[in-house]
N, C-alpha and C positions, 0 to 999 in steps of 0.2 A: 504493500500500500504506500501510496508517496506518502511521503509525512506534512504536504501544506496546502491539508485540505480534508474538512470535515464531513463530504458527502461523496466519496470513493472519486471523485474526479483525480486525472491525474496530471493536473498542473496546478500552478500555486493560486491557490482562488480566492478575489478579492474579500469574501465571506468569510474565508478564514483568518486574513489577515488584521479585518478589523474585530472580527470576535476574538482573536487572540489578545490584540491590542488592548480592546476596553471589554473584555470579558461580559459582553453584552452584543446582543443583536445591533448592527450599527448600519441606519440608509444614508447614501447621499439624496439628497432634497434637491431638485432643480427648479434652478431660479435667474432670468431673467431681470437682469437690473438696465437694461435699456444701452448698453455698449454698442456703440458700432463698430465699425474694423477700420485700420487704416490700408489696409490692401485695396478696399470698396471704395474710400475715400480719395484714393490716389486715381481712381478710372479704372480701372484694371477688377482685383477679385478674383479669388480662384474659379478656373473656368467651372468646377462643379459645384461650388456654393448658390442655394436657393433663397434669394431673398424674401417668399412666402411661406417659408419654411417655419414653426414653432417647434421641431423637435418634438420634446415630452412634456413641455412648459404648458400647467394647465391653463394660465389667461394671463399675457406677460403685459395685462393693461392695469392689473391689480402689483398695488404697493409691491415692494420684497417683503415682508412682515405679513402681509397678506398671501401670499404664494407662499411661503412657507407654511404660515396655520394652516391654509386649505392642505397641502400636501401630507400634511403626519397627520390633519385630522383622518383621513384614508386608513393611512399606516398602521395608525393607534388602535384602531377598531379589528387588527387581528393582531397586531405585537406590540402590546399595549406598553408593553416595558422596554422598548429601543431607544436606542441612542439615535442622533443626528449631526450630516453634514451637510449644512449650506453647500449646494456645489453650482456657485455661478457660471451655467453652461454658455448662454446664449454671447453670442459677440467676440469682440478682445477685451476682456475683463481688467485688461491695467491700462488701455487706453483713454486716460483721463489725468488731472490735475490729482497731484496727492491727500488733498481735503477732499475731495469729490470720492476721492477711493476710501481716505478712512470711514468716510460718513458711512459707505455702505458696505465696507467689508466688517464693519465693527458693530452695527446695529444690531446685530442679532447670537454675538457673542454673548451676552448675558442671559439669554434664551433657558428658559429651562431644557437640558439633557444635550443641548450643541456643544459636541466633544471638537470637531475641529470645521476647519471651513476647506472646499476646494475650488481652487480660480485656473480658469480656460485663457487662455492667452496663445502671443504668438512672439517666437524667440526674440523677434525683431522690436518689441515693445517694452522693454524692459533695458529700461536706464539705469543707472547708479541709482538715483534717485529712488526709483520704484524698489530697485534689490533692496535696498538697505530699508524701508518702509517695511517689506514680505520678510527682512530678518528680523524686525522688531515685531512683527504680526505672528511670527513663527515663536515668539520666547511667551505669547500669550497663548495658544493652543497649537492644535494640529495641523499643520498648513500643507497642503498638499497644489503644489501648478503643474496645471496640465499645460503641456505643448504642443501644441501641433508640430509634426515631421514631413510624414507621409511619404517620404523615403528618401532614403540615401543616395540619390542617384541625381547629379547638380542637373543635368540635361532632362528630367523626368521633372524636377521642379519648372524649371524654367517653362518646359509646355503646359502646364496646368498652372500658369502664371501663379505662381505660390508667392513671389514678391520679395522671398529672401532665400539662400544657399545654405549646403551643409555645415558652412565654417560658422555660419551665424548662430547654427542650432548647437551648435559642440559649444560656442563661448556661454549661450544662457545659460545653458547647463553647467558647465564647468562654475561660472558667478553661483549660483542657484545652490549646487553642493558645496561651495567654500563658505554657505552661509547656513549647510545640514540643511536643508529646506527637500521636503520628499518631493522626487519629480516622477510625472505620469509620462511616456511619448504616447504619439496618436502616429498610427500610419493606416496606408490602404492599399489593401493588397488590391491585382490588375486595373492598377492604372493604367494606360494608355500606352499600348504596343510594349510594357513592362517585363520583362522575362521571369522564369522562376529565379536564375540566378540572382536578377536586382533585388526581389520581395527576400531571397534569402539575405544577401549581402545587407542588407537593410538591418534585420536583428542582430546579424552580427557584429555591424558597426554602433547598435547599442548597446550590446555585450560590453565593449569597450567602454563603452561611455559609461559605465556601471549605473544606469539609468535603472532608477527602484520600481517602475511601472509601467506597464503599458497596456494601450489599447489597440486590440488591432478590427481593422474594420473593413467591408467590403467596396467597393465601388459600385455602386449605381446611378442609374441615369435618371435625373428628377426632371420633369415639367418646367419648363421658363430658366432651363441653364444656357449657357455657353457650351457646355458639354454634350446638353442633348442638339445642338446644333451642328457640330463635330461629329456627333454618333451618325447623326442621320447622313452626314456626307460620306464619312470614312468607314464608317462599319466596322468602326475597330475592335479586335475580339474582346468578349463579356465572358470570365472565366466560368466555368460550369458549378454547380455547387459540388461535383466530385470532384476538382479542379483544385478549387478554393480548398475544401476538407486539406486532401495534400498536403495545398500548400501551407496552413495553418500547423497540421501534423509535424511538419517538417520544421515551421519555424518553434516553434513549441519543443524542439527536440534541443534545438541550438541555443535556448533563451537558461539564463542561467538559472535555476530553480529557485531563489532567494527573489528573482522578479514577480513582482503580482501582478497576475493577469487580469484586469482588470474590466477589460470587454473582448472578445472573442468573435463577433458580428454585428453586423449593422442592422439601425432599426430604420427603414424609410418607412416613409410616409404613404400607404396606399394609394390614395387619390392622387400622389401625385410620382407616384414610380412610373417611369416607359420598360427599365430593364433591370436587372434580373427579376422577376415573380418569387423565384422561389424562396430569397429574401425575406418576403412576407412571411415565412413559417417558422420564426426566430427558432422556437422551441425543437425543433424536428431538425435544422441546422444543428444547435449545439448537442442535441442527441446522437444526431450521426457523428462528428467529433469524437463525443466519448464512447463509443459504440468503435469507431475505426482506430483507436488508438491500443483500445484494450484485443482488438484482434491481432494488431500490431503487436502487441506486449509493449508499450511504447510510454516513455514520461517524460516529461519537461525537464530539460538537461543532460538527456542519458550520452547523447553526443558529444557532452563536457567530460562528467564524472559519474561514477558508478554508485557514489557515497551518500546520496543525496535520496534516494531510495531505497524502499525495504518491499523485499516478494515475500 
């Protein structure tokens, strides 16, 4: 049985991580506090970003204090005893004046049962300024920044207009751990004419970066992108969901077992997916995952170390 992870799965699961942590069932809460991007701001944007998009964000027209009560009042009514984390999904969460951020990353610190907060950001937004704020925020709870990557490959950013390069994402992170602050990457496996090599090459250059998290997610094609405009020209390939399984399989082998995995697939938006459908069946995705891993005999880092695992 791996050892970091409390429902037989066999990678390091964010569930266990934070029940280990604060010895309690622990959500992140998403919440919308009105951030824009400056990728969007400059003209540009990543070509697959949806600007009618709300993610999981029940009404991002209600206050923060309000999207959070609504959100655990849900929660409470089957775990009534959890913990919670603000997790400012929508936007670039540090793009703003440092009053304007503490107003609302601290607002709901004093919250009854908010054990830490988590902020969505983009390597490229994050000043002195902002670090040294996120290390004073970090010495008051659990601070966790998520980054967007989405790979390691400079020429694979550059076509999905990402806005900034690898050396940009290596320096916030390098700032970010000199100041212990736990970091999440985000990537997306078949990007656009992307090989298995590059979606491998990708975890293992955050192997390196000894990066505490990540999310890895799929590529799909939403309604009113840039991308589904591309798709309908190029027909560029859309990896299969046995495809994908692999190649997750595979990076999951490479990722070092002390990393939490913290999402595993994508959630799109029904009404407004073109491609892949099968997408839409999150649950039957991560069931095949751990269904092809255990026929594999297979765990998260077995292609590092053997130690890290017990049969």
């Amino acid at each position: 049985m791996f050892k970091y992870t409390l429902d037989n799965k066999r990678y390091h699961t964010l569930n266990y991580f934070l029940k280990t942590k604060f010895n309690s069932k622990v959500f992140k809460v998403p919440i919308d506090a009105g951030f824009s991007c400056p990728n969007k701001v400059n003209g540009q944007g990543c070509i697959y970003c949806s600007n009618n998009s709300k993610a999981n964000i029940i009404n991002n027209k209600l206050t923060i204090k309000e999207q959070f009560i609504n959100n655990i009042k849900i929660l409470e009514k089957k775990w009534p005893n959890s913990l919670y984390i603000p997790y400012f999904q929508a936007g670039t969460n540090t793009y703003a004046k440092i009053t304007t951020l503490k107003k609302l990353f601290e607002e709901l610190l004093d919250y009854p049962k908010v054990v830490g907060l988590s902020i969505a950001t983009r390597p490229d937004c994050l000043s002195d300024e902002v670090i040294n704020y996120l290390d004073e925020l970090n010495q008051k709870t659990f601070l966790t920044i998520e980054l967007g990557l989405q790979s390691s490959n400079d020429q694979t950013l550059k076509y999905i207009k990402r806005g900034h390069d690898v050396a940009c994402f290596t320096k916030a992170v390098q700032k970010l751990h000199e100041k212990n602050i736990f970091v999440v990457a985000h990537i997306i496996n078949g990007l656009p004419y992307e090989t298995e090599e590059d979606m491998l090459n990708t975890v293992k250059y955050l192997n390196n970066l000894n990066i505490d998290g990540i999310k890895i997610h799929m590529l799909y094609i939403s309604k009113n992108t840039e991308i589904a405009k591309i798709y309908e020209e190029e027909k560029f390939p859309i990896l299969t969901k046995e495809e994908y399984i692999d190649i997750v399989i595979k990076q999951l082998e490479l990722l070092k077992p002390e990393i939490v995995i913290e999402r595993i697939t994508g959630d799109p938006i029904k009404e407004e997916l073109i491609t892949p459908f099968w997408l839409i069946k999150k649950f039957c995705v991560l069931n095949d995952i751990d269904k092809e891993m255990v026929k594999r005999d297979t765990y998260q880092g077995i292609k590092l170390r053997r130690d890290d695992y017990e049969k």
